[in-house]
Every structure is written in C-alpha cells, then in structure tokens.
C-alpha positions in Angstrom: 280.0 28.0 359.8 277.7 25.1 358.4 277.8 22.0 359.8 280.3 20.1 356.8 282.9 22.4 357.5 283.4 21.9 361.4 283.3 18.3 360.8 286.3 19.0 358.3 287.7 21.1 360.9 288.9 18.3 362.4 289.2 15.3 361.0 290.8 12.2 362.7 288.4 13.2 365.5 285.7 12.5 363.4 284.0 9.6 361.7 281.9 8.7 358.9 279.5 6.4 358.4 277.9 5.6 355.4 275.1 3.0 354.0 275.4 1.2 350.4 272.5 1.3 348.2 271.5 4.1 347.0 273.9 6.2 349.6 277.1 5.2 347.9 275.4 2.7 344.9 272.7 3.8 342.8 270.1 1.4 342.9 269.6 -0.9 340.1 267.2 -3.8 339.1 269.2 -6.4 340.0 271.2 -5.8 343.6 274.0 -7.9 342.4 274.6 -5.5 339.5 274.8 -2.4 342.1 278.4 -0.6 342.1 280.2 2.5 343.4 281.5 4.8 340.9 284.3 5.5 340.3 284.4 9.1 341.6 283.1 7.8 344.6 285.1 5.6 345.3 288.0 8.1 344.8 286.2 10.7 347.4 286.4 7.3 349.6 289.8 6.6 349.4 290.4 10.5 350.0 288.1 10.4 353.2 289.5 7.3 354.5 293.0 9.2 354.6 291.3 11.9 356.5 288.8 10.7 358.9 289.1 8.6 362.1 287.2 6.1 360.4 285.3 5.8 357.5 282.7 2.8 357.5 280.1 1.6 355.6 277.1 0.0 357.3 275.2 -2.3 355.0 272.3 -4.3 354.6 273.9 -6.6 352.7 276.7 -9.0 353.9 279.6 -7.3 354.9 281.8 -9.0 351.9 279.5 -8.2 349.6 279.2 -4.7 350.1 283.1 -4.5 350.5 282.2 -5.8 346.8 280.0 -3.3 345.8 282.5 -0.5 347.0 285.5 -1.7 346.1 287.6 0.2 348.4 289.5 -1.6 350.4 290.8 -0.8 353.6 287.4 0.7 355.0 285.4 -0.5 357.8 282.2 -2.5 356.6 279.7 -4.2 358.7 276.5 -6.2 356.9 273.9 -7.3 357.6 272.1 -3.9 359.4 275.0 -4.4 362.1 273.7 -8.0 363.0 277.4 -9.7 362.4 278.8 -7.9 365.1 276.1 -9.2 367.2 277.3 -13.0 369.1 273.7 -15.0 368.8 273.2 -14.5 364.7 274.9 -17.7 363.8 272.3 -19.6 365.7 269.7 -17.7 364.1 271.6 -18.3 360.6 271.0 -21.4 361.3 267.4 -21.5 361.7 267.3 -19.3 358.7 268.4 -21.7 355.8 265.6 -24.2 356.6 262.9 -20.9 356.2 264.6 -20.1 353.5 264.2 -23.4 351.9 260.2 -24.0 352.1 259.6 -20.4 350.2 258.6 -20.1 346.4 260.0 -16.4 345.4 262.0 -15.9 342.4 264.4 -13.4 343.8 265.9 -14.2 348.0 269.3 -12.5 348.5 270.1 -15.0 351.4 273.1 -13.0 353.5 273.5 -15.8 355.7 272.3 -13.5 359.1 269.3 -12.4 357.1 267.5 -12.4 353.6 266.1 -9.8 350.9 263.2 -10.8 349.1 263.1 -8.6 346.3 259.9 -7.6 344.2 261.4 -4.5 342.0 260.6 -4.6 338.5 258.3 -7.6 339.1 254.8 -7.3 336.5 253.0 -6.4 339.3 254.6 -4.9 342.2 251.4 -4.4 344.0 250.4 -8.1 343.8 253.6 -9.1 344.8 253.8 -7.0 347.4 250.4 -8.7 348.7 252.2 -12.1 348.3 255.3 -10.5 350.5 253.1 -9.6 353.4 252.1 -13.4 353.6 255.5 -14.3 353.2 256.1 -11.8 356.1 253.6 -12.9 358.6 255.2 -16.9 357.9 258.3 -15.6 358.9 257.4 -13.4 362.4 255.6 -16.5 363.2 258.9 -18.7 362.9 259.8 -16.1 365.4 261.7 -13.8 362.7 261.4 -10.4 362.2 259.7 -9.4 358.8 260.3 -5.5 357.2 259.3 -4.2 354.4 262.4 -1.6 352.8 262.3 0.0 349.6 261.0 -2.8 346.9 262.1 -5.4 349.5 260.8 -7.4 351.8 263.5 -8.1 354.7 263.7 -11.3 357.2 265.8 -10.6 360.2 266.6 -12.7 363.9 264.8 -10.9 366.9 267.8 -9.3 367.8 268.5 -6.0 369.9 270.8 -5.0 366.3 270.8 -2.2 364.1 272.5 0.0 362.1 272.4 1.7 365.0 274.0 -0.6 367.5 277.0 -0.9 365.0 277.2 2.6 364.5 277.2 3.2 368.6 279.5 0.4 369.2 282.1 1.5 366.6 281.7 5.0 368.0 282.3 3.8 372.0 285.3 1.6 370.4 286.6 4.5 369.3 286.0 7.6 371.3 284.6 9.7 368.8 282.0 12.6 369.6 281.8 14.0 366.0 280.3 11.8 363.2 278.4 11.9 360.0 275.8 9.2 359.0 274.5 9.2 355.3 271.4 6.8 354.6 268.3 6.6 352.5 265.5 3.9 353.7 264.2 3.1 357.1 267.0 1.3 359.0 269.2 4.0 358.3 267.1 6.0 360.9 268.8 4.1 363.5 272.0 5.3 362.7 270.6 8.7 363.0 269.2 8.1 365.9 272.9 6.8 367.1 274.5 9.9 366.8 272.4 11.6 369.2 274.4 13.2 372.2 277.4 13.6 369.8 279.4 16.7 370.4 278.7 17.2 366.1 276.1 15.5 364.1 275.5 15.2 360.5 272.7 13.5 359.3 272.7 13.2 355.6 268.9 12.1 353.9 269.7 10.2 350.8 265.9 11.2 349.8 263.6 9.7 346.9 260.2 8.6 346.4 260.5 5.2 347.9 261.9 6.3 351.3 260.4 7.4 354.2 259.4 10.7 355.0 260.7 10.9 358.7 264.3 10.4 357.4 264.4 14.0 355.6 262.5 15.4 359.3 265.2 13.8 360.9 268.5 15.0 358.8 270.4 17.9 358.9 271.5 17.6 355.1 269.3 16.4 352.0 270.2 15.5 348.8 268.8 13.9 346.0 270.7 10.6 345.1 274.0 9.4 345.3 275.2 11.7 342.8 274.5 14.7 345.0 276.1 12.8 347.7 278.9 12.9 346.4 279.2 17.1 346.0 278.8 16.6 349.7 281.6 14.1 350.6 283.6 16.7 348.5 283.2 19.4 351.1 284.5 17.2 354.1 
C-alpha cells in the first residue's frame, strides 16, 4: 500500500499541512493577485472534514493567506510560523523603521517580516545584485536576510520556522501521522518536522525556481499545484 492511502486509512489521526504559493496558489506576478481555485478549495473543505487538522503554513501573514484560500475554518499560521513565536512583536517593531529607509518598488511588509519582490522586474539579474545589498543592510541591523523564489525575504533572528509551527501544532495535538506539501526552501523545515512520525508524506511542489534538495527530500513529486491537487484527491 503507497503511502497516500495509509494516511487515508485513518484520518482524524492524521494531519495536513500545507504551504500557499505555489502549493495551494499558483504563483502569479503580483502576490496580491495569488488565489486558490476553486477545485481546491473544494478538496479543502473535503479534507478539513476528514483530517485531524488541516493547516496551512504561510509565508505570508496569516490573514492574508486565510485570504488567498478562502476557506475558512482551517488552521493558518503566517509569517514561516514566526506569529506563534512570543518575541516577534518586538522585532515588528524594529522592522517598520528598516522598512522605511529602503528604495524598492515592491516590500510586502507582513508586519513580523517583509518580501521584497523582484519577479518580472526588466532585469532580474540586476535586481537581484541590488537585493543582495539590500540583504547584507538588513543581517547587519541584526535581521535575517533569504533569498526565496524571485524574493528576497527579511526575517527577526528567531529559533522559528515552518518547522517549529508544524512541530508545535503536532505536540498540541498528538498526531504521529502527517503530510507536509511545499515548494521553496523554508518548506524544507517542515519536512524536516515530520521526522520520527509514525507516517510521513513529504509532497515536492517542484519547478525550476526551487531547490533541488526539496525533491531528494520528498516522498511524492509533482509538478504544480494542479497536480497537487490529483493528490489531495487520493487522501
């Protein structure tokens, strides 16, 4: 039996965890254009009578990706699982000021952390050169700077990940058996959180822009969120 079907063996023991963009979202020029479709969102509402839990762990803001979704009554937590962590609002408000003295058309400013975003820019190589200065202002401000896929990310020096949510909803909860689903680099901290589980299921969300450990490190690949979806299906 493959993996997918003893997760749906048993259900309410089980939970799911899944990112946003381009998991759930294709991506788009413009993040605040990004939405679930329809069908997915239907498979969500499905799963979410099913499972345990069903959560969604987000770079974004945790209401904006409840946004994005539009299901309501699922677990979301933003900001690569930084809002569940005590010391961000201090760092939130170090962040504003930062925020403030940079010239970059494009800062998605989450509040916890920021997005600087260089997709579809003339010349993505040049302004991925600018980004890397912009990067080494902000670790010297004591951030942490990361580059994602098109983006340029700005984070407090916090023991937080997508990871730490994913574990911390997990011990909340008791589960053993889970599924993470994720397509860029911080998703390989959820992966890496559902090590020990009695059942695993790492899901690569793969495409050019994303990092070639995350397909070593999955169980199940699949090309975009559209064949995503033929696997939220099976469960």
């Amino acid at each position: 039996m493959d993996l997918l079907a003893r997760l749906a063996e048993d259900p309410p023991a089980a939970a799911i965890f899944l990112d946003v963009d381009g998991v759930l979202a294709p991506i788009v020029p413009r993040p605040e254009d990004a939405v679930v479709p329809d069908g997915t969102r239907e498979q969500l509402r499905r799963l979410d009578d099913r499972y345990g839990l069903v959560a969604c762990i987000s770079g974004r803001a945790s209401e904006d990706a409840a946004r994005v979704v539009g299901v309501p009554g699922l677990v979301y937590v933003g900001n690569h699982g930084l809002e569940l962590e005590p010391e961000a609002p201090l760092w939130a408000a170090r962040l504003t000021p930062f925020l403030a003295g940079l010239d970059w058309p494009r800062i998605e400013d989450k509040r916890v952390t920021a997005s600087l975003h260089y997709r579809g820019r003339p010349d993505e190589q040049a302004a991925h050169a600018e980004l890397e200065r912009i990067a080494d202002e902000a670790r010297t401000a004591g951030f942490v700077a990361r580059f994602g896929r098109k983006v340029l990310e700005i984070l407090p020096p916090l023991q937080a990940s997508k990871g730490t949510a994913v574990r911390r909803l997990l011990a909340t909860h008791g589960f053993r058996r889970a599924l993470y689903a994720g397509d860029d680099t911080t998703d390989l901290d959820g992966f890496h959180a559902l090590d020990g589980l009695e059942l695993a299921v790492r899901v690569a969300v793969v495409s050019g822009e994303g990092p070639a450990e995350l397909r070593k490190s999955a169980e199940v690949t699949v090309d975009g969120p559209e064949e995503l979806l033929a696997v939220l299906r099976r469960i």
